[in-house]
C-alpha positions, -999 to +999 in steps of 0.1 A: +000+000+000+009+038-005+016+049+029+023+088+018-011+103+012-026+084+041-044+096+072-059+085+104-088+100+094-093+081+066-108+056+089-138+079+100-144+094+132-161+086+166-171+107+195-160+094+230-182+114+252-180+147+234-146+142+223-139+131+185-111+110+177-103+097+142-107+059+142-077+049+134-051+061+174-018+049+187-013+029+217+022+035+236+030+002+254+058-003+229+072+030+231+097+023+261+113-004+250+117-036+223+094-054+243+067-044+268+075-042+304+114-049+293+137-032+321+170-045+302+167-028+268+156+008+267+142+021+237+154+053+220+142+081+233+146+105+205+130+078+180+100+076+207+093+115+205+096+112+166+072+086+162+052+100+184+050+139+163+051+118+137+019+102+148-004+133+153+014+147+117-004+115+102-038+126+119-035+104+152-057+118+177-063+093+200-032+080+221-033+053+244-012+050+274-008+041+308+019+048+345+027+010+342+040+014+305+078+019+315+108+000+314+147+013+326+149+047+316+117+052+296+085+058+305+054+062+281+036+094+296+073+109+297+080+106+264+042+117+252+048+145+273+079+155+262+070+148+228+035+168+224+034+190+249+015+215+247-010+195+235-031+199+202-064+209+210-079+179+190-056+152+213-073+128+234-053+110+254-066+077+272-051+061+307-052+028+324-053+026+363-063-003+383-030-025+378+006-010+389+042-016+392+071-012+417+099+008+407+119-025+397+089-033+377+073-061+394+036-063+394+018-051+424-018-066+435-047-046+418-053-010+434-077-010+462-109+022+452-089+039+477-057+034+459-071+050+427-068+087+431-029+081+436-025+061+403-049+090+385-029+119+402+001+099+391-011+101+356-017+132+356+017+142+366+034+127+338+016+139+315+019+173+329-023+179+327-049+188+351-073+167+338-076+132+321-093+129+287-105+092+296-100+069+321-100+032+322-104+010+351-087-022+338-101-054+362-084-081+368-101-111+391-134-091+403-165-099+401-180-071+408-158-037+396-189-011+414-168+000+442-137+004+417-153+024+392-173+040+418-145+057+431-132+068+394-171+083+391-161+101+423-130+116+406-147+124+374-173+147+392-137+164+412-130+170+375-097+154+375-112+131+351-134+137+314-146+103+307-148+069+316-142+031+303-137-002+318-108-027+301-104-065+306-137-070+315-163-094+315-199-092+297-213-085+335-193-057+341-206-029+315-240-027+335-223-026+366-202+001+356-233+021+336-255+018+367-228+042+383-216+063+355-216+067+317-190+043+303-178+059+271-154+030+258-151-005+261-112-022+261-110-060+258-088-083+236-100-090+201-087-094+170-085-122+141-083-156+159-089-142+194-129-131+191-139-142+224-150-104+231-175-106+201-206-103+223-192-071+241-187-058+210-218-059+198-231-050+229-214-018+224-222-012+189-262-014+200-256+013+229-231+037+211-200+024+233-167+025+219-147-011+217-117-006+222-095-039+209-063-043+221-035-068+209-056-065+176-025-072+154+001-088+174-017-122+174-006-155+199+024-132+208+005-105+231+031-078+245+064-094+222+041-090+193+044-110+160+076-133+155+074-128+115+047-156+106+011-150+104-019-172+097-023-183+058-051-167+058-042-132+069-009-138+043-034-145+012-053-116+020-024-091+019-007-107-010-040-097-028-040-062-015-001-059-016-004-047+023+014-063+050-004-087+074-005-060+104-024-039+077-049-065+070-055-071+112-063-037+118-084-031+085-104-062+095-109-046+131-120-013+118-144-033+099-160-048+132-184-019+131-180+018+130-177+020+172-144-001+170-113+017+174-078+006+166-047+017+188-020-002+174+015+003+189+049+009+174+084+020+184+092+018+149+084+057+122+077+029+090+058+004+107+037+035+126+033+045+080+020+011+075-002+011+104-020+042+097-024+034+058-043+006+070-072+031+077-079+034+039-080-005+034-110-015+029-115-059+028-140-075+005-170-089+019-155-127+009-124-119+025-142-105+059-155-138+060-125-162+055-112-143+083-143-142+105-142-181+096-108-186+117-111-210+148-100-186+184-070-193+190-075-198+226 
């Protein structure tokens, strides 16, 4: 594909709240380092900030980030505040809070509700704002996430806080979270041979809910990404198109249904190209279906 007339927008807009944001974002797990979480190998810095100016030049609007995106020496909110501060007008930038990480980068147990304003306020420091755009409260083991979110509400009507979504979550959880506040987005994984999420997502699409995918093209190898192979499948597919098969992962998410939003990641200025000219590929109706056809790979 031609990746130098290509734009983010050309994927269409959605609003998140009352913020638009071109389809087609960024997500900044991958910015700190070769692989996520990686304390031994640094990334660049100065090749972060590029990609990252390089990201909004291409029409990205929608970043997403999180305080337990760091490795030794980098840290994502760092580096988009370096790299894009002051902020465009247009920018939305999304957060994660819920998990964390000790300074040696070892997991730490879920935040407790009360533990929540200390991972916002902590957010909000790196990234050098006095709000957040959009919060998630990413879940992991609970069944019910009402006194989590609850407290986020709480924040949101302080005003450190815009808009709210809920990642990693289970079908039960959205109504939970809507009996408190508005959820704005939803952020599960999905993508081609992971579709496990499919009823969320169309549980979204019926209420006007964003969906959110994440690990939409790095396949079976999550936070490493892909090793080089893909599925025959998704190879066929870009042969025909002459696009890679990261082009034809996010094209078939973007497809899902006009409420799904991509936020691939890259460290890497051509591979970020390639990734935003997938927002102008558009997949047959036959080819939608091969890959709909494919077996989870769970």
């Amino acid at each position: 594909m031609n990746t130098t007339t290509i734009s983010a927008s050309d994927a269409g807009t959605w609003r998140l709240g009352d913020l638009t944001v071109n389809r087609m974002g960024f997500g900044a797990m991958r910015l700190t380092g070769s692989a996520a979480f990686d304390l031994g190998t640094p990334s660049d810095r100065e090749r972060s900030i590029a990609v990252l100016r390089r990201a909004v030049e291409l029409g990205v609007n929608h970043i997403d980030t999180a305080a337990f995106y760091f490795s030794r020496l980098r840290s994502a909110n760092e580096l988009i505040n370096r790299a894009l501060a002051p902020y465009p007008d247009d920018l939305v930038i999304a957060t994660k809070v819920g998990p964390g990480r000790d300074p040696s980068g070892e997991w730490l147990p879920l935040a407790r509700p009360d533990q929540l304003r200390g991972q916002v306020e902590e957010n909000l420091r790196q990234l050098g704002r006095d709000h957040l755009d959009l919060v998630y409260l990413r879940q992991a083991g609970l069944d019910s996430i009402a006194e989590h979110f609850g407290a986020l509400a709480e924040l949101r009507e302080a005003g450190l806080i815009r808009h709210l979504g809920i990642s990693n979550v289970r079908p039960e959880h959205l109504a939970q979270a809507q009996a408190i506040a508005p959820v704005v987005s939803v952020q599960n994984r999905y993508g081609i041979g992971f579709t496990r999420s499919r009823g969320q997502l169309r549980t979204c699409g019926e209420q006007g809910v964003a969906f959110v995918p994440f690990f939409a093209i790095a396949g079976d190898g999550r936070e490493k990404g892909t090793s080089g192979t893909d599925l025959e499948e998704v190879l066929a597919v870009a042969r025909a198109h002459g696009a890679t098969p990261a082009q034809v992962r996010l094209a078939w998410t973007l497809q899902q249904g006009p409420h799904v939003l991509a936020i691939p990641g890259t460290g890497n200025p051509d591979h970020l190209a390639e990734n935003v000219a997938a927002a102008a590929l558009r997949l047959m109706d036959e080819e939608m279906a091969r890959l709909d056809a494919l077996a989870d790979a769970t």
